[in-house]
FIRO-972764 format. One record per residue (C-alpha): residue in one letter; x, y, z. Coordinates in steps of 0.2 Angstrom, whole numbers, plus 2048, in hexadecimal, padded with zeros to 3 digits. Layout:
N
AXYZ...
This chain:
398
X9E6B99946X9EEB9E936X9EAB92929X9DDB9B91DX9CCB9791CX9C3B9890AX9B4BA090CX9A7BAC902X9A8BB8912X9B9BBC912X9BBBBA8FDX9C6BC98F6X9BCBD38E8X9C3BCF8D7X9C9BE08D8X9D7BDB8E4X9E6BD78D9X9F4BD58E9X9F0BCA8F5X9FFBC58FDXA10BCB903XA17BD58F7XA2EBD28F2XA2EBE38F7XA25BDE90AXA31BCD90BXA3FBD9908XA3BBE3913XA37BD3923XA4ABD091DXA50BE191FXA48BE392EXA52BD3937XA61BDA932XA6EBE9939XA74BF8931XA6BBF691FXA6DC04911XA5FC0A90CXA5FC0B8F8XA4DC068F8XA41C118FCXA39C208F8XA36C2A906XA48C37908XA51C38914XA53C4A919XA49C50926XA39C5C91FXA42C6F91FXA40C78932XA35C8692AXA28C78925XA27C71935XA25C7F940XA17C84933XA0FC77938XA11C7994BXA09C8994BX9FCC85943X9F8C7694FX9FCC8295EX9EFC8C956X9E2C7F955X9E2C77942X9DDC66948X9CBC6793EX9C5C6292DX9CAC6F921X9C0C72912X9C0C63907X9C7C698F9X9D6C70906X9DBC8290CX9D6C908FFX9E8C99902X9F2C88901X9E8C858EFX9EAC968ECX9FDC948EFX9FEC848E4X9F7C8C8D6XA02C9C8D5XA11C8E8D8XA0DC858C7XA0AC928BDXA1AC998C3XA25C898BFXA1BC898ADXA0DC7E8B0X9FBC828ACX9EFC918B3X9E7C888C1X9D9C928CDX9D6C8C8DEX9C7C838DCX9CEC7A8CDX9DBC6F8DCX9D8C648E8X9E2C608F8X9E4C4E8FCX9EEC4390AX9FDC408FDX9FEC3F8EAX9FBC2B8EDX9E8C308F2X9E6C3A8E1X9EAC2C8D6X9DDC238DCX9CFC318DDX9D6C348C9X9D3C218C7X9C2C1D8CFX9BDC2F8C7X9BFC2A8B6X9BFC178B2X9B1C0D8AEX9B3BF98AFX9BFBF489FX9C6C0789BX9D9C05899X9E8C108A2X9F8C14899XA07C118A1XA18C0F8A1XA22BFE8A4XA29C018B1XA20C0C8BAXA17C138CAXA0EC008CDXA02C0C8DBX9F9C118C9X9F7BFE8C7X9EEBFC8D7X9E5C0B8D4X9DFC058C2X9DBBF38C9X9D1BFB8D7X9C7C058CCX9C3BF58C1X9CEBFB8B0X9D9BF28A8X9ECBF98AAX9F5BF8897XA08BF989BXA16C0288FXA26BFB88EXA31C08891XA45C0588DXA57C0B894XA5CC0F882XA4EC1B882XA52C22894XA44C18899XA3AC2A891XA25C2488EXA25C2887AXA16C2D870XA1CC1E862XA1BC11872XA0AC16878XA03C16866XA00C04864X9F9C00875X9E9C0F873X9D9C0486FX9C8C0B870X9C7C07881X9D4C12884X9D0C1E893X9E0C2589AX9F0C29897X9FDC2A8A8XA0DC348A7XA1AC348B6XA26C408B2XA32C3F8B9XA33C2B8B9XA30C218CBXA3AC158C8XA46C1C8BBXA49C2B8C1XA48C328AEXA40C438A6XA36C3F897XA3CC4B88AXA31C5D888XA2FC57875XA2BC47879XA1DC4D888XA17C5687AXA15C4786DXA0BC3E87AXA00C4D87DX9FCC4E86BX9F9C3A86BX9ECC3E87BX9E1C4C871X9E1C4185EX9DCC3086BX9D0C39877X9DBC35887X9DBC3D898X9EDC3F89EX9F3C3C8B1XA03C468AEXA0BC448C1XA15C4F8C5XA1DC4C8D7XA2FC4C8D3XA2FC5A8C8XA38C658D4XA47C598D4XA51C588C3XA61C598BEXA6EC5B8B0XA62C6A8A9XA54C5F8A5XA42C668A6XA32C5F8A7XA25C6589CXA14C678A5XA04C5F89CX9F7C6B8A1XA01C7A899XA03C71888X9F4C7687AX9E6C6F87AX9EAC6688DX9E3C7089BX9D2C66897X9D8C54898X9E7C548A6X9E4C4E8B6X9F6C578BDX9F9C4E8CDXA07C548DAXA0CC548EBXA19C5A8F7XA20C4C8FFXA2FC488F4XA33C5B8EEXA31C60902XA35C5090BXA24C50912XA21C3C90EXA1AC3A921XA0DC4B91FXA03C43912X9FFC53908X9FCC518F5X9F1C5A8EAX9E9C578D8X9E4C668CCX9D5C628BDX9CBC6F8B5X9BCC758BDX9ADC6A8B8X9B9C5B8BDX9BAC608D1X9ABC5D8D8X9A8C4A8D3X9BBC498D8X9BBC538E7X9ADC488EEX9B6C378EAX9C5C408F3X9B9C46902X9B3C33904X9C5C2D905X9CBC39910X9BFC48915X9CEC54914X9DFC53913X9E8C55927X9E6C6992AX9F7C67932X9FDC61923X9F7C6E919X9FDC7C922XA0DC75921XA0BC7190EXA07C8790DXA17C8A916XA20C8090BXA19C858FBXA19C988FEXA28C98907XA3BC9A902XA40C8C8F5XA52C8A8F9XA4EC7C902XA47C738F2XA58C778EAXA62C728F8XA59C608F9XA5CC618E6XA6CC658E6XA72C568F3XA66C498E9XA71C4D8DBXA83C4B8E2XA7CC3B8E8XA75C388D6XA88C3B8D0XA8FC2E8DEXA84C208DBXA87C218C7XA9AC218CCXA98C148D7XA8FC078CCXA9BC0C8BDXAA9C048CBXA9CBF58CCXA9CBF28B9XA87BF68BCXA81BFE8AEXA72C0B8B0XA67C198A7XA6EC2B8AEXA5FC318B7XA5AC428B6XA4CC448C0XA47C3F8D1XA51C368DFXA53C238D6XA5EC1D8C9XA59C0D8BFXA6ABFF8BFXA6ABF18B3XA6FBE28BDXA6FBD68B1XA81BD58ACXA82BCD8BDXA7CBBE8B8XA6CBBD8C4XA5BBC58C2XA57BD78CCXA4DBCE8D7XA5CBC08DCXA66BD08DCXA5DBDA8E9XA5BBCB8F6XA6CBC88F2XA72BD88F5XA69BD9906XA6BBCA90DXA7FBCC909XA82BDC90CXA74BE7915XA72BF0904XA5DBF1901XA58BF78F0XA4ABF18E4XA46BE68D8XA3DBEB8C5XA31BE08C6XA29BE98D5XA27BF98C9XA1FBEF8BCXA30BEA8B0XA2CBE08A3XA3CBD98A9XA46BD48B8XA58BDC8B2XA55BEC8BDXA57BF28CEXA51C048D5XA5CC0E8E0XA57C198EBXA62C298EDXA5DC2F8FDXA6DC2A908XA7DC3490AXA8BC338FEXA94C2A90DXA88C1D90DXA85C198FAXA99C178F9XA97C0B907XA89C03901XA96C018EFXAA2BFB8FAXA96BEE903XA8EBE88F2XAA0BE68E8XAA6BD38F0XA94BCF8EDXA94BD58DAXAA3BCD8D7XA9DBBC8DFXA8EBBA8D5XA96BBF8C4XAA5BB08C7XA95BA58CEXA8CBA98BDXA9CBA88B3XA98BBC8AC
């Protein structure tokens, strides 16, 4: 029987913000009635985790790492974290100052429940990560979104956020480089907001997940490291996206010492531990040799350069992303919304990408693309998506 019956039993909490099918889940029912669809939507890559990794994590099952590890994850692999931020600029971090969790996604929410009281507001940019509305809403806070704009490289600014900081205030979240953008807030500007934290009291979630992945010499500027920071960042990473190691669920967040325990116990109520396999792979990967890192970066970047040509041969116009794997194209000159644009586009011609709206947009003029096929595929995907362009803007009369 599947018609829904009201009772006080099976009531959601008030907590529980989604409770239906998601665009992103109809999309999905769609694409999965259909044959040979490009995958421009999601975020998981597409190249295989690098061999070295996965053998790593063959040995150590072969030599018996399927317990619980310590909560707070193996001493060598947070050792090994530590040594790697500093090394790449960020802050001084010891080994009991990190926490291994089962992917970044976890350590948003342990930040979350950690910190908020029912009413505290979160920070963030519009659009953005939506897992930190869910995370927010689940922890009974009240999310305050940022309008963030193509003009600006779709960069969080210390002048945006000023306006929005009440007294309830709490936290402040920075993804940097932008999911789904795909943009690197300016140094300067990461160091405006840093300033705005200290005079307003905030904690900072500076996440920090694509950081390995930028391009056109962009850098990110790490939180922690900046004066006056180490204190009031929550740094939270992962290596899942720098790694391809979406499907190994290894994350990790770093806080100063007196923070850990209340958070490491949230974390050990969620999880218990991150999968040992996992973190043996995580140590390989992370101590291991980087050209891997570069070599993902560097393909991720010729596919950055032939998605930018291609929608230029759309008439699609788009923010240049230098960070991460996605680029952010306004659809609007089309004449439809992003959201009448995407079901179009997969419907028509086996092309998935996502709408704004599901990144929190204030508008519905935007679709993320993923870069994570070959450059043969994102020109065939072009190709596929031209007659459809072209069809919709006569249909609109643009």
């Amino acid at each position: 029987m599947d018609t829904p019956i009201t009772s006080k039993a099976t009531a959601f909490a008030s907590r529980v913000k989604i409770k239906e099918s998601s665009l992103r889940t109809r999309m999905l029912d769609i694409a999965a009635g259909l044959k040979d669809v490009i995958a421009l939507g999601r975020g998981d890559p597409d190249l295989d985790t690098p061999a070295h990794i996965i053998e790593a994590g063959q040995q150590a099952l072969g030599k018996g790492a399927t317990h619980y590890t310590h909560p707070f994850g193996l001493p060598q692999l947070r050792e090994a974290i530590g040594k790697s931020i500093a090394a790449n600029g960020g802050a001084t971090y010891t080994a009991d100052e990190i926490v291994v969790t089962a992917g970044a996604q976890e350590s948003i929410f342990v930040a979350m429940l950690a910190f908020l009281n029912p009413g505290d507001e979160v920070i963030i940019a519009s659009p953005g990560y939506t897992t930190y509305h869910q995370a927010v809403e689940l922890a009974d806070g009240k999310i305050v979104t940022v309008k963030t704009y193509e003009k600006d490289g779709f960069a969080l600014t210390a002048e945006a956020v000023k306006p929005h900081i009440t007294p309830k205030s709490r936290i402040l979240c920075i993804v940097n480089p932008s999911n789904p953008t795909g943009m690197v807030i300016p140094p300067s500007e990461v160091e405006k907001l840093a300033k705005l934290a200290i005079e307003h009291d905030l904690l900072v979630i500076s996440d920090e997940i694509y950081s390995k992945l930028v391009y056109d010499n962009a850098r990110v500027q790490p939180v922690a490291s900046l004066p006056g920071m180490f204190e009031r960042t929550i740094t939270i990473d992962g290596f899942s996206k720098a790694y391809a190691m979406t499907g190994w669920r290894i994350g990790y967040f770093c806080a100063p010492k007196h923070l850990i325990p209340a958070m490491a116990e949230i974390h050990h109520g969620l999880a218990i531990c991150a999968a040992a396999v996992s973190q043996h792979a995580a140590l390989a990967a992370i101590s291991g040799p980087q050209d891997c890192v570069e070599e993902m970066r560097r393909i991720y970047d010729e596919r950055r350069l032939a998605m930018c040509k291609a929608l230029e041969g759309l008439g699609i116009g788009f923010a240049r992303p230098n960070g991460a794997f996605y680029l952010y194209a306004n659809v609007s000159s089309v004449g439809v919304t992003a959201s009448e644009f995407c079901e179009r586009m997969l419907k028509d011609a086996r092309v998935m990408m996502f709408p704004g709206p599901l990144y929190g947009d204030h508008c519905d003029d935007y679709v993320r693309i993923s870069l994570l096929q070959p450059v043969a595929r994102i020109q065939e995907a072009a190709a596929r998506m031209a007659p459809i362009v072209a069809a919709m803007r006569t249909a609109k009369g643009t």
